[in-house]
FIBAVO-88220 format. One record per residue (C-alpha): residue number from 1; residue in three letters; x, y, z. Coordinates in steps of 0.001 Angstrom, whole numbers, plus 524288, in hexadecimal, padded with zeros to 5 digits. Layout:
SITE   num   residuo      px      py      pz
SITE   NUM       ALA       X       Y       Z
...
//
This chain:
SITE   num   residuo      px      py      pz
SITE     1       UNK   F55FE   98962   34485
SITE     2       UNK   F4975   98F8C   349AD
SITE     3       UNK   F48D7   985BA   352FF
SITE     4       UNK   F5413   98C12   35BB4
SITE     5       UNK   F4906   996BB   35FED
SITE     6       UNK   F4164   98D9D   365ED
SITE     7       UNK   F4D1C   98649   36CA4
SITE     8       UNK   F4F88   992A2   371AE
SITE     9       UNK   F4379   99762   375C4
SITE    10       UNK   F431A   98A68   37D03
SITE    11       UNK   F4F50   98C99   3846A
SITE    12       UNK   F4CB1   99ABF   38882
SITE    13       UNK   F3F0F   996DF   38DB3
SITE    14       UNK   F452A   98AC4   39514
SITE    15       UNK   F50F0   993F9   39B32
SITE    16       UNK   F47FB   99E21   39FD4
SITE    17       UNK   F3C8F   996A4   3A33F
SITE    18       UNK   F488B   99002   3AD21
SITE    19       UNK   F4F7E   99D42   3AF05
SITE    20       UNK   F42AA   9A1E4   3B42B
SITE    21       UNK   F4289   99568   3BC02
SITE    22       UNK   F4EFA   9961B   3C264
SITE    23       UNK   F4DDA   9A3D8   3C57A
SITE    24       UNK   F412A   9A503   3CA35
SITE    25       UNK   F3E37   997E7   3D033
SITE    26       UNK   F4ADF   99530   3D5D0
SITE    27       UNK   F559F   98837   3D012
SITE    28       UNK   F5378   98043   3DB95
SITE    29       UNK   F46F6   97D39   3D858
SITE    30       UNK   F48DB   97AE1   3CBD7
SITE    31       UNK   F5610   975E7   3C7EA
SITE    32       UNK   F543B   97528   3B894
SITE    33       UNK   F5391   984B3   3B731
SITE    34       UNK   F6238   9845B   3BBF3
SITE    35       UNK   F650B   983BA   3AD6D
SITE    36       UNK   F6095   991A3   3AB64
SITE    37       UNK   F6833   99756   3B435
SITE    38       UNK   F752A   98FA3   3B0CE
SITE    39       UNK   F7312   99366   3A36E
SITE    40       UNK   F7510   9A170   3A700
SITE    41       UNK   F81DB   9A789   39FFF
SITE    42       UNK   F8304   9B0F4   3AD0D
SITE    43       UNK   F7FE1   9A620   3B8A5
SITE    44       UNK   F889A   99CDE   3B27F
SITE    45       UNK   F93A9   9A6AE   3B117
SITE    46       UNK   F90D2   9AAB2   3BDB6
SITE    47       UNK   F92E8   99C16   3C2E6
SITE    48       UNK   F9D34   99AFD   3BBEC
SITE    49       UNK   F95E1   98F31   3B446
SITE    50       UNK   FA061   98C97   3AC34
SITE    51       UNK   F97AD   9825C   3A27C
SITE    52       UNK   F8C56   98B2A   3A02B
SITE    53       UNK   F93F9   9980D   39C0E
SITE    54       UNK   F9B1D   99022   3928B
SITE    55       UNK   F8E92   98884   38D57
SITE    56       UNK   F8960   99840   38B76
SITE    57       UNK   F96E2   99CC1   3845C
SITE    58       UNK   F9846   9918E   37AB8
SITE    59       UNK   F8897   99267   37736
SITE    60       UNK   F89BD   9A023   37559
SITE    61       UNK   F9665   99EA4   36C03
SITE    62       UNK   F8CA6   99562   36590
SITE    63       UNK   F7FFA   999EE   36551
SITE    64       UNK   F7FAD   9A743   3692B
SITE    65       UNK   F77F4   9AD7A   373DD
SITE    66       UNK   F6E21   9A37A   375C3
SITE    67       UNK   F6E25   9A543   38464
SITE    68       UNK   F6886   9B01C   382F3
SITE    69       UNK   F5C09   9AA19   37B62
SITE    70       UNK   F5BDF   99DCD   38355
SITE    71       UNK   F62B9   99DC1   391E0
SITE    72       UNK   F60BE   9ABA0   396C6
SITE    73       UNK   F5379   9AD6F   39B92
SITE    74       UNK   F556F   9BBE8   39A67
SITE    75       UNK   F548A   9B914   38B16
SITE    76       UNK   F495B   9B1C2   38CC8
SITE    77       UNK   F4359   9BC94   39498
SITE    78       UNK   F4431   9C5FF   389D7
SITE    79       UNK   F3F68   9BBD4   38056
SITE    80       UNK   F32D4   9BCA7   3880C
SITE    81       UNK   F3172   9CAD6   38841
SITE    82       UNK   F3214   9CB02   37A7A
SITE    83       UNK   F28EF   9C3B4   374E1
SITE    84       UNK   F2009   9CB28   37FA6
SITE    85       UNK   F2319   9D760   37461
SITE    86       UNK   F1976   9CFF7   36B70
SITE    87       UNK   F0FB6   9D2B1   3765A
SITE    88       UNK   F1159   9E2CC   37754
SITE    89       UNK   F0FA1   9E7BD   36951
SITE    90       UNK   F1A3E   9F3F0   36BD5
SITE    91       UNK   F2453   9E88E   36AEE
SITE    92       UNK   F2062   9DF39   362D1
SITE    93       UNK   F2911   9E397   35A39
SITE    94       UNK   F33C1   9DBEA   35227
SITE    95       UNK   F41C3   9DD54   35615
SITE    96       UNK   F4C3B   9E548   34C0E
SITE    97       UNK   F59F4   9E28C   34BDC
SITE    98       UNK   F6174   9EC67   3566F
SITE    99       UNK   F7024   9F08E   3538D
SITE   100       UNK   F7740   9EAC1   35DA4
SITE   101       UNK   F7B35   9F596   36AD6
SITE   102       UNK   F8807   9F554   37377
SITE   103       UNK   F7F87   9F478   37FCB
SITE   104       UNK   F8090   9E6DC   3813F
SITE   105       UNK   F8F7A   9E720   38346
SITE   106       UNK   F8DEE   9F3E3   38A8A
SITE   107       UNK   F8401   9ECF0   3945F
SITE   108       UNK   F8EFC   9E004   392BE
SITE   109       UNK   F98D8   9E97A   3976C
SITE   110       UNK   F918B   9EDF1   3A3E1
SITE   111       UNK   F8EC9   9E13B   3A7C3
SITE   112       UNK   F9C5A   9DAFC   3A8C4
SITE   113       UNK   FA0D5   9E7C0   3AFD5
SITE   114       UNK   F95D8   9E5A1   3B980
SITE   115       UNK   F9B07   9D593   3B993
SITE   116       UNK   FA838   9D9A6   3BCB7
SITE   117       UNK   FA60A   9E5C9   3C6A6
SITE   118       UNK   F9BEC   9DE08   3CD44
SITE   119       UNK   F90EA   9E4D9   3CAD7
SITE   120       UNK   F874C   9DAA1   3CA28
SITE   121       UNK   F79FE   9E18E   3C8C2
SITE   122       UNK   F7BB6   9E4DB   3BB41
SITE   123       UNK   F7E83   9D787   3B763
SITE   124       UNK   F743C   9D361   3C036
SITE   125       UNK   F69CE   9DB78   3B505
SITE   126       UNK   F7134   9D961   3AB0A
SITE   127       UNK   F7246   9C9E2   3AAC3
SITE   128       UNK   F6591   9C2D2   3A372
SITE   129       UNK   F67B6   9B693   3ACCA
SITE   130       UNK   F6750   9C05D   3B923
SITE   131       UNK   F5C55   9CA58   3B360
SITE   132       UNK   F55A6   9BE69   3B304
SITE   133       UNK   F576A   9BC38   3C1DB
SITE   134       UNK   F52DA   9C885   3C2C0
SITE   135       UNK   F45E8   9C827   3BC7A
SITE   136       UNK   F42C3   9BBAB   3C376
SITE   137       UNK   F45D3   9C10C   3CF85
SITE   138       UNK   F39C1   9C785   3CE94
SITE   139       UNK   F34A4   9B9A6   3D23F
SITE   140       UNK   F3CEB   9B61F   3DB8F
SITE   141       UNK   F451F   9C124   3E1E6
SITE   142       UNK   F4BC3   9B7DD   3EC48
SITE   143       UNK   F51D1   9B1F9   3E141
SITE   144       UNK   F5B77   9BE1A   3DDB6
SITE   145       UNK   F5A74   9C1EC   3EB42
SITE   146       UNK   F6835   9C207   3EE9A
SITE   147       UNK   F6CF2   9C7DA   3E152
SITE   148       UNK   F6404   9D35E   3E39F
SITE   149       UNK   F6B8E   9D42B   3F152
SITE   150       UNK   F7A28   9D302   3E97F
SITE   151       UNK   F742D   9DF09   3E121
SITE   152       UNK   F7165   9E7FB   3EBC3
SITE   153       UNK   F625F   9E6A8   3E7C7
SITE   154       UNK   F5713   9E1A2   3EF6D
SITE   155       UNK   F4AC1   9D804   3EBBB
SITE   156       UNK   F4213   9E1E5   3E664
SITE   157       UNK   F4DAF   9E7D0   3DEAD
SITE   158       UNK   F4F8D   9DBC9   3D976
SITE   159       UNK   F42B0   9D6EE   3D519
SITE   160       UNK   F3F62   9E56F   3D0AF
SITE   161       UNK   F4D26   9E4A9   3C890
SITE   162       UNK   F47EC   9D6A0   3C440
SITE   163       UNK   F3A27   9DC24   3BDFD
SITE   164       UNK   F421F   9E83A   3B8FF
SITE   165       UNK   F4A1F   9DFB6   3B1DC
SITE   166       UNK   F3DF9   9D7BB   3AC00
SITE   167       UNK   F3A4D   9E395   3A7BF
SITE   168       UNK   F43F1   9E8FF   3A198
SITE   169       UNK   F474A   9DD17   39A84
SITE   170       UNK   F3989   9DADE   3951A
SITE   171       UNK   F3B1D   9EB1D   39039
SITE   172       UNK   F4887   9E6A2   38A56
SITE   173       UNK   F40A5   9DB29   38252
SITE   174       UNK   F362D   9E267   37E4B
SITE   175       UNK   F3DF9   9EE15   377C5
SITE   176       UNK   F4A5F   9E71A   373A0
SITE   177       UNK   F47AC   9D7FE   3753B
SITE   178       UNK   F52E8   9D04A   3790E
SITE   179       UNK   F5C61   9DE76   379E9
SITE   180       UNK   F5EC6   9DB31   38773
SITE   181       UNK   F66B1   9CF12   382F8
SITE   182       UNK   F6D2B   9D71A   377CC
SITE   183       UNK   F6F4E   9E35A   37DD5
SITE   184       UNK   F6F5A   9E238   38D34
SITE   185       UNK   F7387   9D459   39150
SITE   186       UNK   F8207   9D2BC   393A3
SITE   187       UNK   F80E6   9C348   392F6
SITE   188       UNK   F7931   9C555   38509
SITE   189       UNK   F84A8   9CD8A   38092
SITE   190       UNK   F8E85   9C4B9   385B5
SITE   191       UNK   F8985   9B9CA   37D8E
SITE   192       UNK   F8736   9C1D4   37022
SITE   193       UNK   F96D3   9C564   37177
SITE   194       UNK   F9858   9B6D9   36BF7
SITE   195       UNK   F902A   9B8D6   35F44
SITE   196       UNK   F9B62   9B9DA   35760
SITE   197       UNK   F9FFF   9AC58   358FE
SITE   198       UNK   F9362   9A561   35CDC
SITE   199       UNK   F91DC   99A29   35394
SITE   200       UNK   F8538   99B43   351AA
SITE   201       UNK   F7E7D   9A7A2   34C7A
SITE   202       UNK   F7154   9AF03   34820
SITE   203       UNK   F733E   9B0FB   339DD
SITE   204       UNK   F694A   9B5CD   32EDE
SITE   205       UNK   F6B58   9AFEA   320D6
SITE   206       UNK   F6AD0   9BBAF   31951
SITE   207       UNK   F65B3   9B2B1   30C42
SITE   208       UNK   F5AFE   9AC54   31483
SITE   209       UNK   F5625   9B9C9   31B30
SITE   210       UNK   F4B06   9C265   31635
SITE   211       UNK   F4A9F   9CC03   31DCD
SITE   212       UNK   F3EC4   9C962   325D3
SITE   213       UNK   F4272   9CF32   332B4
SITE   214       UNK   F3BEC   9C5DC   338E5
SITE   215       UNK   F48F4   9C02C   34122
SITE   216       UNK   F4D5B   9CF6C   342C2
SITE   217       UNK   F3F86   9D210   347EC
SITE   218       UNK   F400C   9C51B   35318
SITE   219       UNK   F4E65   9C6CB   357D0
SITE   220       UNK   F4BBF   9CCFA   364B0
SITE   221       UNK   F5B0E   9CF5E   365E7
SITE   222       UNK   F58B7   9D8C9   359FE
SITE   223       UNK   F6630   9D31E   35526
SITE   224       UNK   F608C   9CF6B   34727
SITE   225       UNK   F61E5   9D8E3   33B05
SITE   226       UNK   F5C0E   9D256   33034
SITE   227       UNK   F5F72   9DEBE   325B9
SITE   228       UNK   F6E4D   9DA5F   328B9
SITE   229       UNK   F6C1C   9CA35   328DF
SITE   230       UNK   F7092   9CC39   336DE
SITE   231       UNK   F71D6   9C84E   3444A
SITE   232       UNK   F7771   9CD82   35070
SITE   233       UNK   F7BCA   9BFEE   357B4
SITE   234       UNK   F834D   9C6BC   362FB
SITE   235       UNK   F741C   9CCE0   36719
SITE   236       UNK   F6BB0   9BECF   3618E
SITE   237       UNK   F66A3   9B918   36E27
SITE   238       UNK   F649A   9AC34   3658A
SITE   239       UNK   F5654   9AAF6   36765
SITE   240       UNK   F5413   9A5AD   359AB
SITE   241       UNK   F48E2   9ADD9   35619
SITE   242       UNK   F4CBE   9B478   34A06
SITE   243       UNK   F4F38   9A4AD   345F5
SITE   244       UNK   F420B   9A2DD   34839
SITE   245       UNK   F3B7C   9AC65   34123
SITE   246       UNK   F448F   9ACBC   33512
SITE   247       UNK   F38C6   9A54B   32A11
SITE   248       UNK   F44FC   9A3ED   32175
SITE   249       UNK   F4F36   99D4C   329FA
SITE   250       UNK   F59C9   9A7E1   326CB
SITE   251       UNK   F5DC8   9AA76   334EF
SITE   252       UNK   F6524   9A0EF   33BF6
SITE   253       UNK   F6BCD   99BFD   3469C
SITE   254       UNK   F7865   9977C   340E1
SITE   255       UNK   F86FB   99609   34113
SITE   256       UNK   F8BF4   99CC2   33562
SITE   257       UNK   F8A5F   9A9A2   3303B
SITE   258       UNK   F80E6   9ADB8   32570
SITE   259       UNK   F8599   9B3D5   3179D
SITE   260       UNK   F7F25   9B6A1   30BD6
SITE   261       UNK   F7E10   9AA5A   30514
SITE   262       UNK   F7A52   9B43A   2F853
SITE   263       UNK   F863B   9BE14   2F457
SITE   264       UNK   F83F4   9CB43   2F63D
SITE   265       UNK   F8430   9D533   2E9F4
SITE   266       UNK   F9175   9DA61   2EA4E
SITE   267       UNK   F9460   9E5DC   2DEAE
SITE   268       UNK   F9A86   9E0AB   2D38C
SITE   269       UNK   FA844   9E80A   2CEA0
SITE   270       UNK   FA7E2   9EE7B   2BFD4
SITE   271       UNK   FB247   9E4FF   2BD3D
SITE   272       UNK   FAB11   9D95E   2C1A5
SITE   273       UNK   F9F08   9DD03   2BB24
SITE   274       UNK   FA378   9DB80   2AC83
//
C-alpha cells in the first residue's frame, strides 16, 4: 500500500518533467512529450478527443482525483513549492485539517459563465494546463504569442502575467499547500463532485488509529481530521502521503468503508439492566 506514493511520485515527475518539455521546448522536436499534453482534461475536451476524456471520467469514478497528483503539472508545481516550506522556518509548519469553503463552486460557477459568454481570459488563468503555458511562457513568449494577441494583451503582458502567476502560486503553496487545487481550480472541483461514488476511497480504521497526527499533519489538501476518523475525499488530491507516514497501517486506500469493528457503549435501559 505505501508503495502507491512512490508510483505516484514517479508519474508526476515523468508528466511534468515532459509538460515542461512540450511547453518549453516545443513537440516537434520531441514527439514523446505529446503524451503530456493529450493527457490534459481541458486540451482534450477542447479537441474534442473523445478517448482521453472518457479514460479521465471512468478513472476518476474509480480512483478519485488522481489527475490531479499525477497528470497536471500544475499539481506537481505546488508539490515543489512545498517541500521548499521545510527550507523557510515561518512555514515549516505541519498542515491541520480546514473545514471545507463554498469558494470552490463559487469560482466553478464563474468559470462556466465565462465558457459560455466567451470570455476566455478568465479561463485562460484559471485552467492548471493553461497557467502552465503561462509560466513557461516566460521561456519562450513566441510560444503563446498568438493567444496573448486573442486576449487583447501584448508579449510583455504576457510573460509579466506568466511570472505573476509563478508567484502567486508558489504564495498559494506556501500558506495553504495544495488550496489552489481545493479551493480555486474549477477542473479540481469538477473531479471531487464524483467522490461519492468513486470506488475507491481514503478511509481511516478507527480500531487501527492512535491518534498520532502524523497523516493530518502531511496532507497538504488539509482534508484529514484524525479527532473524527475522517476524510474529506471530494478535496484528497490522492497523493498517498498520509499512507506513507501512517507507522500503523490504519489509513488506506480502499474500496469499502471503515466501521468500528469494536461496539460502541450504548446506555443500558433499567429494564434491561436487571
Amino acid at each position: 500500500m505505501k508503495g502507491l506514493r512512490t508510483i505516484r511520485i514517479i508519474l508526476a515527475a515523468s508528466f511534468f518533467v515532459a509538460s515542461v518539455a512540450y511547453l518549453v521546448i516545443s513537440p516537434v522536436g520531441i514527439r514523446a512529450v505529446r503524451v503530456a499534453a493529450n493527457a490534459q482534461i481541458v486540451p482534450s475536451a477542447i479537441a474534442t478527443a473523445m478517448g482521453s476524456i472518457l479514460f479521465w471520467l471512468i478513472v476518476s469514478f474509480l480512483l478519485g482525483r488522481v489527475y490531479c497528483s499525477t497528470v497536471c503539472p500544475i499539481g506537481t508545481l505546488q508539490d515543489i513549492f512545498i517541500r521548499g516550506r521545510r527550507l523557510i522556518r515561518r512555514f515549516n509548519v505541519p498542515f491541520t485539517y480546514k473545514r471545507p469553503t463554498q469558494v470552490r463552486y463559487h469560482v466553478l460557477a464563474i468559470y462556466l459563465v465565462c465558457l459560455v459568454a466567451g470570455v476566455m481570459a478568465v479561463p485562460y488563468w484559471l485552467e492548471p494546463w493553461n497557467i502552465m503555458r503561462n509560466i513557461c511562457s516566460v521561456a519562450r513568449p513566441d510560444a503563446d504569442g498568438a493567444t496573448w494577441v486573442t486576449l487583447g494583451i501584448g508579449m510583455g503582458a504576457g510573460v509579466a502575467s506568466g511570472i505573476v502567476s509563478l508567484l502567486l502560486l508558489a504564495l498559494c503553496s506556501l500558506f495553504t499547500g495544495r488550496g489552489f487545487c481545493t479551493d480555486i481550480c474549477p477542473i479540481g472541483t469538477i473531479l471531487g463532485c464524483f467522490h461519492d461514488y468513486t470506488l475507491f476511497h481514503i478511509e481511516i480504521d478507527p480500531d487501527k488509529c492512535v491518534s498520532c497526527m502524523k497523516c493530518e499533519e502531511v496532507c497538504k489538501s488539509q482534508c484529514v481530521k484524525v479527532a473524527g476518523r475522517y476524510v474529506d475525499n471530494s478535496r484528497c488530491v490522492r497523493c498517498f502521503d498520509c499512507i506513507g507516514v501512517c507507522p500503523n497501517d490504519a489509513i488506506r486506500f480502499q474500496m469499502n468503508r471503515n466501521r468500528r469493528g469494536t461496539p460502541l457503549l450504548r446506555k443500558v435501559g433499567r429494564d434491561a439492566a436487571k
